[in-house]
C-alpha positions in Angstrom: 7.5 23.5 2.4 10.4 24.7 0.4 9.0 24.8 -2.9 9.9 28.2 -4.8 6.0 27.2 -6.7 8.3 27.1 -10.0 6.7 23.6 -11.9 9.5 21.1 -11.9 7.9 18.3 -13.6 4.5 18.4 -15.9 2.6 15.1 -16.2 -0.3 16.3 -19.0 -3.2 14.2 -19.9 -1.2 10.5 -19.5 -3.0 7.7 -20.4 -1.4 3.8 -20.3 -3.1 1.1 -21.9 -1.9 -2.4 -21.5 -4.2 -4.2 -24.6 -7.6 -3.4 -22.9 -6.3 -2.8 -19.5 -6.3 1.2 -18.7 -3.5 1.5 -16.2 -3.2 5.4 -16.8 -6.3 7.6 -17.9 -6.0 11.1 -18.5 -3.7 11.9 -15.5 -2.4 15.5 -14.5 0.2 16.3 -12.3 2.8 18.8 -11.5 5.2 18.5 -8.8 7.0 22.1 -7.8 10.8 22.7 -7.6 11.8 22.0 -3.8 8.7 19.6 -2.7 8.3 16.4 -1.4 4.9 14.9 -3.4 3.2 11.7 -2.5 1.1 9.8 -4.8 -1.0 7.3 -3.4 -3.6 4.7 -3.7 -4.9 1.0 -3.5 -3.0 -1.9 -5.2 -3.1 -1.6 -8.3 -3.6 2.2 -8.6 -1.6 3.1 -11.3 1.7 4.2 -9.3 4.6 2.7 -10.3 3.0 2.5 -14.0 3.4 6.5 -13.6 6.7 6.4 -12.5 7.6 4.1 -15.0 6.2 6.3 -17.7 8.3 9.3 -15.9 10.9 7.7 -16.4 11.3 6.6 -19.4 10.7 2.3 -19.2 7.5 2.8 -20.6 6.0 5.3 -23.2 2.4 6.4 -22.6 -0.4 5.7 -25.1 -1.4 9.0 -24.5 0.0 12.2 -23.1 3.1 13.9 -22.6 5.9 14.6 -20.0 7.9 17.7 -19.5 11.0 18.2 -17.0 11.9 21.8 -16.5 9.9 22.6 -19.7 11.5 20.3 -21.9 9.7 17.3 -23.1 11.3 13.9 -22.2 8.1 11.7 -23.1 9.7 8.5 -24.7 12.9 9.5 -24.1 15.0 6.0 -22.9 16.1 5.7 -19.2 19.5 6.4 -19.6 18.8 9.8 -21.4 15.9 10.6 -18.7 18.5 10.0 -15.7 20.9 12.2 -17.3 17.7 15.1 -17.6 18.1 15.0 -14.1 15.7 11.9 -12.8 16.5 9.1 -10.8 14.4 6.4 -9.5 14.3 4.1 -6.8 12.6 0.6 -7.0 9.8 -1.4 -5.1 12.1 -4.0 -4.8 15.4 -3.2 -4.1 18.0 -2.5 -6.8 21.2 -2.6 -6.0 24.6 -4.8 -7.3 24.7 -7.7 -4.0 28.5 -8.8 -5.6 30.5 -6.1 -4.9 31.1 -3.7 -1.8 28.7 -1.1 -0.5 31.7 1.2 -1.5 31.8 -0.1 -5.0 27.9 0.3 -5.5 27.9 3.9 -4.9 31.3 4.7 -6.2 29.6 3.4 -9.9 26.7 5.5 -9.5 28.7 8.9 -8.5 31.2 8.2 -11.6 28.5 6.9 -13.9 27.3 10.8 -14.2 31.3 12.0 -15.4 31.8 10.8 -18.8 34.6 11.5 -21.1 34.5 10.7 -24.8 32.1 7.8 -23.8 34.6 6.5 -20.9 34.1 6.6 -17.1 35.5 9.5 -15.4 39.6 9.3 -15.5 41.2 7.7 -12.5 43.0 11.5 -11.3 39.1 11.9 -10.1 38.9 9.2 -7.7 39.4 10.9 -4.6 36.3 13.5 -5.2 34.3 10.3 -5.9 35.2 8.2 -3.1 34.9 11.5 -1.1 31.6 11.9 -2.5 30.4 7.8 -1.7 31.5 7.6 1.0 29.7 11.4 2.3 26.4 9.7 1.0 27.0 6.4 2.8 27.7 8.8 6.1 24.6 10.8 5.8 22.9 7.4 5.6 24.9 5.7 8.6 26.2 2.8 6.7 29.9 3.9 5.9 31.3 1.4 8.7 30.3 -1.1 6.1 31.9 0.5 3.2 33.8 -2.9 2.4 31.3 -5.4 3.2 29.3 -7.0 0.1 26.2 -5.0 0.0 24.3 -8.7 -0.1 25.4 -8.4 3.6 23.7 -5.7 4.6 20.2 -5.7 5.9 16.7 -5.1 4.4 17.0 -1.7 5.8 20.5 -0.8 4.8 19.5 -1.9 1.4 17.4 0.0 1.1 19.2 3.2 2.4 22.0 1.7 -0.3 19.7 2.6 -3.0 19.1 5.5 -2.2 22.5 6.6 -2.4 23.1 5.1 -5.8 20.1 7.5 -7.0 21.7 10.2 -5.3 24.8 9.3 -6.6 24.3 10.7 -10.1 23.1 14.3 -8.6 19.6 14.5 -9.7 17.6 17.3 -9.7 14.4 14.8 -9.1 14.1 11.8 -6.7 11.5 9.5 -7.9 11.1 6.8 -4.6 9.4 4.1 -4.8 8.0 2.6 -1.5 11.7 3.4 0.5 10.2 1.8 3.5 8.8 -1.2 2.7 9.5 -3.9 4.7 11.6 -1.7 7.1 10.4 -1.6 11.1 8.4 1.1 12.1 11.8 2.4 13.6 13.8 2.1 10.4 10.7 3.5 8.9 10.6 6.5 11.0 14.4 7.0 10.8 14.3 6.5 7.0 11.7 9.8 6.7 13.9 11.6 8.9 16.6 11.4 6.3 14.4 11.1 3.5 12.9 15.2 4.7 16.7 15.9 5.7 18.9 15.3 2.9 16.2 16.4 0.5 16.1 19.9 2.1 19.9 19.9 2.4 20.6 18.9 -0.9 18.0 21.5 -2.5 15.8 18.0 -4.1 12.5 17.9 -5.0 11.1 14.5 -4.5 7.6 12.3 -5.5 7.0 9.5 -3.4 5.0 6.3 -3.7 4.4 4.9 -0.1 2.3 3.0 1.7 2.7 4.2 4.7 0.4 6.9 5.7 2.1 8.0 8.8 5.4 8.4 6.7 3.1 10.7 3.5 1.3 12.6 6.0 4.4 13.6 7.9 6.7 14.0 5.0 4.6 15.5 2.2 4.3 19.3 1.0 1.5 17.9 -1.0 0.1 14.7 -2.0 -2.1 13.1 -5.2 -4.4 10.3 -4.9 -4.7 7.6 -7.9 -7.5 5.4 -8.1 -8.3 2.9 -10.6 -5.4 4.6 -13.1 -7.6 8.3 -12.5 -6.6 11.0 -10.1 -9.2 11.6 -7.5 -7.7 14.5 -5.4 -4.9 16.3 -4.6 -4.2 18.5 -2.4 -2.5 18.9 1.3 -2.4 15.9 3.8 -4.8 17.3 5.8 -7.0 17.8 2.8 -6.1 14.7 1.8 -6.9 13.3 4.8 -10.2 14.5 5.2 -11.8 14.2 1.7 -14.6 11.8 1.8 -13.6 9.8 -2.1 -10.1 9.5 -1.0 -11.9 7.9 2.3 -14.1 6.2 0.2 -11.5 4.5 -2.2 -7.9 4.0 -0.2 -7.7 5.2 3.6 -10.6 3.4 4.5 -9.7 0.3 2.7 -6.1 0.8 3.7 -4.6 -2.6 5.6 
């Protein structure tokens, strides 16, 4: 674990209703500077209504959100990314039209503005140097030039990645990274996932799936259930506490 125990991120007390529907009820969570933390549960859980409230696409009924103790709770996407947060999706999100190259090179210049302009062309060869490091640490810089439609399920996915790491963030919010990938992409994607987070100093919160990937990725992990948080704690705590048994690992697929 590489966390310093300094709280990065404060979830306090969220709730989310949608009309009667409780997707978010009194939730608490703090993830440490430096950790990678899982959140699980069944379909339907409340995950990615969480990360969505994180991160700004929706505001919670109830509750508030603080990033390196300022409070971003309603703040749009754009203003949250440039706090430090960026997000990958369930479904991948990336621009199919234009080259890999192009993809990331938008993301690393997106973060340099002047007078509300994209960084000035005399930059260009720190950002290309700096896609085209990210596309190397993610083994798809051979097909820097290709349309990133092109690539496969996999390398999109590793694509997104590097447009969320593209814009520096301090926090890496992922979304499921290895759905649909093998179970040899998926292994290789947690290898890189634990690597270039402890390299680049970044704390990450993961939503996956996957339990072999949580338990062996995780400093700690949360468990959602029905929109409430029913433990939290280590993987092997997690593992072996008889409600998180009860309502996800023993219903898992």
């Amino acid at each position: 674990m590489n966390s310093n125990g300094q709280a990065l991120l404060q979830v306090e007390q969220v709730s989310k209703h949608f009309g009667a529907l409780a997707a978010l009820s009194r939730v608490d969570l703090e993830v440490r500077d430096g950790e990678v933390f899982s959140l699980i549960g069944p379909n339907g859980a409340g995950k990615s209504t969480l990360f969505n409230v994180i991160t700004g696409l929706y505001p919670p009924t109830a509750g508030q959100v603080r990033f390196l103790e300022d409070e971003i709770t309603g703040l749009s996407p754009e203003a949250v990314n440039r706090k430090g947060i960026a997000k990958t999706f369930q479904i991948t999100n990336i621009f199919p039209e234009i080259s890999v190259y192009e993809n990331v090179r938008v993301a690393v210049q997106s973060r340099s503005v002047e007078q509300g302009r994209p960084a000035s062309l005399w930059r260009a060869t720190d950002v290309r140097d700096e896609a085209m490091a990210l596309l190397t640490t993610f083994h798809i810089a051979e097909r820097a030039d290709e349309l990133a439609q092109n690539l496969s399920h996999g390398e999109q996915r590793y694509l997104e990645i590097c447009l969320a790491l593209g814009t520096r963030p301090r926090l890496l919010l992922l979304d499921e990274p290895t759905a649909g990938m093998t179970p040899g992409e998926t292994r290789h994607a947690t290898e890189l996932i634990r690597r270039v987070a402890s390299e680049r100093a970044l704390t990450v919160l993961l939503i996956e799936h996957d339990m072999s990937v949580v338990m062996g990725i995780s400093d700690r992990v949360a468990v959602l259930h029905f929109g409430e948080k029913i433990a939290e704690g280590t993987p092997g705590q997690i593992r072996n506490d008889p409600k998180v048994i009860e309502a996800y690992l023993g219903g898992a697929d």
